[in-house]
N, C-alpha and C positions, 0 to 999 in steps of 0.2 A: 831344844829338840834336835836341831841340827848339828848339834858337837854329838851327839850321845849316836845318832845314825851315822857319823863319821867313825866317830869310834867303833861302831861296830862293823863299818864297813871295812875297816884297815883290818880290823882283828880276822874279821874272816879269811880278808885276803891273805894275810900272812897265813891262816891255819889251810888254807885249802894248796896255797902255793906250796907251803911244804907236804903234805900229800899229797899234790899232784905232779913232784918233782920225787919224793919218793916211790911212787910207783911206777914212775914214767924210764929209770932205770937198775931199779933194782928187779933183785929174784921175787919169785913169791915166799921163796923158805926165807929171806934175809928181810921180807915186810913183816911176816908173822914172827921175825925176832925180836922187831923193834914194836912189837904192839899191833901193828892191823892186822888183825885175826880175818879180817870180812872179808879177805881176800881168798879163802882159802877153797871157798867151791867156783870160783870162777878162772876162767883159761887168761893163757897172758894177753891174749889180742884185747878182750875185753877189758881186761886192768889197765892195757895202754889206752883204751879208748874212755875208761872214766878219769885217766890222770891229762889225759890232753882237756876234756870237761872240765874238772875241776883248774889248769891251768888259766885255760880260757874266761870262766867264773870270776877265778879272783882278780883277772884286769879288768872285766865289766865290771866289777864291785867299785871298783876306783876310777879307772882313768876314763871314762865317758863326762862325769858327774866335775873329776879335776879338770879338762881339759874343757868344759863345755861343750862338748860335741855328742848329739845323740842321747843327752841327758838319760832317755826313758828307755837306754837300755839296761843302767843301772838296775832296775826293779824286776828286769827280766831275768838277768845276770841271778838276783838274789833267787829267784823263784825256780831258774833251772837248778843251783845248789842245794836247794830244798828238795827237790823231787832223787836228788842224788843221797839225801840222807835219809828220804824216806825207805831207797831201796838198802843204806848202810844197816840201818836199824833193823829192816827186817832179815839182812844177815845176819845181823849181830843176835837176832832172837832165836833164832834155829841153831846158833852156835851155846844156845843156853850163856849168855855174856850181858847179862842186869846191866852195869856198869856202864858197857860200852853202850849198848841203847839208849841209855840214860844221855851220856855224851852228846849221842848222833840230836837228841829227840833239844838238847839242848841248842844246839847248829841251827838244828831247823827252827827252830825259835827266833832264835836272832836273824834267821834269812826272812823270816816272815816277817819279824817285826823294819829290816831294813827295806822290803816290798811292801811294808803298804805305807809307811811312811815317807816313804821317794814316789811313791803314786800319788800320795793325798798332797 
């Protein structure tokens, strides 16, 4: 159980650390080139302020848990990325994009499955 919660803890991190360094410098026309459409009804203060979250996310994902320090912010870490993909999903549905909800609604799975796992 604990190789499969690492595993998904790395995975996250890498997936959110590259969205959170993608939106932490690009435009919003040059996100919605590359695929994040969910960006597309919100202003850039608030894209820089879900991409400094999701940066932040994917170092609690790991290095609390790596480093032994603070263990149990680990599962808060997962649980703030979750509430970050419940709002992606619900952009992603108003943008009519199956697909990409599918995606988000998959994220938040594994946040959830990495929070209550690193709780229990």
């Amino acid at each position: 159980m604990n190789v499969a919660l690492w595993v998904c803890q790395l995975l996250l991190a890498a997936i959110f650390s590259f969205s959170g360094a993608c939106k932490s410098v690009l435009s919003k026309e040059r996100m919605v080139a590359l695929g994040q459409t969910g960006v597309q009804g919100y202003g850039v203060s608030f894209i820089r302020f879900i991409a400094v979250a999701e940066l932040c996310g994917a170092v609690g994902l790991v290095a609390p848990r790596a480093l032994s320090i603070a263990p149990a912010l680990t599962p808060l870490a997962a649980l703030g990325l979750g509430v970050i993909m419940v709002g992606a999903a619900r952009a992603h549905a108003r943008l009519h994009e199956p697909r990409n909800v599918a995606v988000n609604l998959v994220l938040l799975a594994l946040c959830l499955f990495v929070a209550i796992g690193r709780l229990a």
